[in-house]
Each structure stands twice: as structure tokens, then as C-alpha cells.
C-alpha positions as CSV (number, residue, x, y, z in Angstrom):
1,X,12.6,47.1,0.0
2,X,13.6,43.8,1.9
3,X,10.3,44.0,3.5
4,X,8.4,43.7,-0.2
5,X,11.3,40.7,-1.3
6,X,10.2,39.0,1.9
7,X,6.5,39.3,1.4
8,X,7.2,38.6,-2.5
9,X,8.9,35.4,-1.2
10,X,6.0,34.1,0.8
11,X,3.5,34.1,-2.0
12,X,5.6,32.7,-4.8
13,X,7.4,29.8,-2.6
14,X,4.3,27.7,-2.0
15,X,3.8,28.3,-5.6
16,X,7.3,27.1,-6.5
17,X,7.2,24.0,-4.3
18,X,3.4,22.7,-5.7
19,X,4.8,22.9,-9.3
20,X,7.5,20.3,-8.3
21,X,5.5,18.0,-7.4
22,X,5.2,14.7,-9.8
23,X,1.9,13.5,-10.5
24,X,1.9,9.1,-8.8
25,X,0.0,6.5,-10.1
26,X,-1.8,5.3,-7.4
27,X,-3.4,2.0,-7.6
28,X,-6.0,0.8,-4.4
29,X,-6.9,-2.3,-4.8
30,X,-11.1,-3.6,-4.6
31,X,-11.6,-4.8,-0.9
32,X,-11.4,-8.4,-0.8
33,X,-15.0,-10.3,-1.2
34,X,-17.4,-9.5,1.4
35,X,-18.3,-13.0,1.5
36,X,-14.6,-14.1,2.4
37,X,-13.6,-14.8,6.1
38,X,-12.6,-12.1,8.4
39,X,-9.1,-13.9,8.5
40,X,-8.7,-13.8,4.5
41,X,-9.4,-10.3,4.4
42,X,-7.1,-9.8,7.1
43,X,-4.3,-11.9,5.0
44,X,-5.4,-10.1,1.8
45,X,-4.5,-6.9,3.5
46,X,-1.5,-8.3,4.9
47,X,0.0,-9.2,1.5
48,X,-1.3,-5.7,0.2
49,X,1.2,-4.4,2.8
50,X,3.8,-6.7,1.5
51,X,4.0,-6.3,-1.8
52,X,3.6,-2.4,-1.5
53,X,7.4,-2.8,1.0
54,X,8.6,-4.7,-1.5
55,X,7.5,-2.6,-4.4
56,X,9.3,0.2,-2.8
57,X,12.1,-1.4,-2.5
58,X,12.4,-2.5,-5.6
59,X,12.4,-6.1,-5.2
60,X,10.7,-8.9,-7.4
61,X,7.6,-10.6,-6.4
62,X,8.2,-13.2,-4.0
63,X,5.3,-14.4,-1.9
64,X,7.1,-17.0,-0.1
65,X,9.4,-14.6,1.3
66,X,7.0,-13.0,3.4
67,X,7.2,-14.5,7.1
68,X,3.5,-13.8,8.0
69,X,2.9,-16.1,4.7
70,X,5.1,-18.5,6.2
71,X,3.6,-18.6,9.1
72,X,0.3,-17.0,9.2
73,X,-0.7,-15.1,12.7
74,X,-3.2,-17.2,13.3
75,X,-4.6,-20.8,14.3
76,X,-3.4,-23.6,12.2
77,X,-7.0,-24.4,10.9
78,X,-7.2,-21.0,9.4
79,X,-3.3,-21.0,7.6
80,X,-5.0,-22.0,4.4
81,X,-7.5,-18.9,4.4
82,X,-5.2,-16.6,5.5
83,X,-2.6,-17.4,2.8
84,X,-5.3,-17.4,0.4
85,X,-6.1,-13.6,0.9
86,X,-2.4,-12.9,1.7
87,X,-1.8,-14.4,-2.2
88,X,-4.5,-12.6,-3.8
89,X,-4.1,-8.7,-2.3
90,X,0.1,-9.7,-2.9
91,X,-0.5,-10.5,-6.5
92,X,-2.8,-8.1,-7.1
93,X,-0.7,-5.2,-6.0
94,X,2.0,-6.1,-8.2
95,X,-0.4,-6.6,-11.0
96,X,-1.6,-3.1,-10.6
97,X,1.1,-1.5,-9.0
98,X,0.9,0.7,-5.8
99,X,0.4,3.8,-4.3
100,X,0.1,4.9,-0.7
101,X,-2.1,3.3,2.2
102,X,-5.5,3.9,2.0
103,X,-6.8,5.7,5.5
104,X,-7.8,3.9,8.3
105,X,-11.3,1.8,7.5
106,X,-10.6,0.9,4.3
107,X,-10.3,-3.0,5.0
């Protein structure tokens, strides 16, 4: 008898568990331009990233709050470009809302 409750408990536990899952909204944003620079792609992604920690967190849209906005990691020639992508995948993601990372080789 415990042997047939154990067995009975194996099939209908994986069972139990899928049918508490929630269905997410899951929102991936388009891929910036292909025609933008590498390093606005790579600040679009950036603020992607940003606004999906503060999402989660459950704070209001703040670009400016953001120190890689602040200061982009890269050459000062390019801080315009970069915040320009950094802007666009930030304001799009709370547009939309968001949903986990894409897998590598999305960007």
C-alpha cells in the first residue's frame, strides 16, 4: 500500500505544481534599428536592463537615475548615442512592460 501512495504521488505532484503556475505577460522589445551604432544598441539594451530592475522593484520611471545614463561606459564623443539608445529601450520597456531576458544573441 505505501508503495502505490508513493508511486500515486510522483505522477500527480508534477501535475499539481504546473497548474500553479500563473500565466506572465511578457513583453520583448523590437531590437533597436539596424542602422543605429553599435554603441546605441548597446545603450538601448542597457536601458532595457534598467528599466526591467526597476520594474521589478516596483519603482517609477526614472532615466536619470541610472548611473550608466549618467555616465555612459564609453568615450565622451559617443555619450550622446549611447544615451540615445539607453532612453529609447528604457522608455520603451515601461511603455510595454516587461518580462524576462531574452537568451543570449538577442541584441
Amino acid at each position: 500500500m505505501p508503495r502505490k501512495l508513493l508511486l500515486l504521488a510522483a505522477l500527480v505532484l508534477p501535475v499539481a505544481l504546473t497548474a500553479c503556475s500563473h500565466p506572465q505577460h511578457m513583453y520583448y522589445p523590437p531590437p533597436p534599428p539596424p542602422a543605429w551604432s553599435e554603441i546605441a544598441r548597446h545603450g538601448f539594451h542597457d536601458g532595457v536592463q534598467a528599466a526591467r530592475r526597476d520594474i521589478s522593484h516596483g519603482l517609477p520611471p526614472d532615466v536619470n537615475r541610472h548611473p550608466r545614463f549618467r555616465n555612459p561606459p564609453v568615450p565622451p564623443p559617443a555619450f550622446e548615442d549611447y544615451r540615445h539608445g539607453f532612453r529609447e529601450g528604457y522608455q520603451q520597456t515601461f511603455q510595454h512592460g516587461s518580462g524576462p531576458a531574452p537568451g543570449p544573441g538577442y541584441y
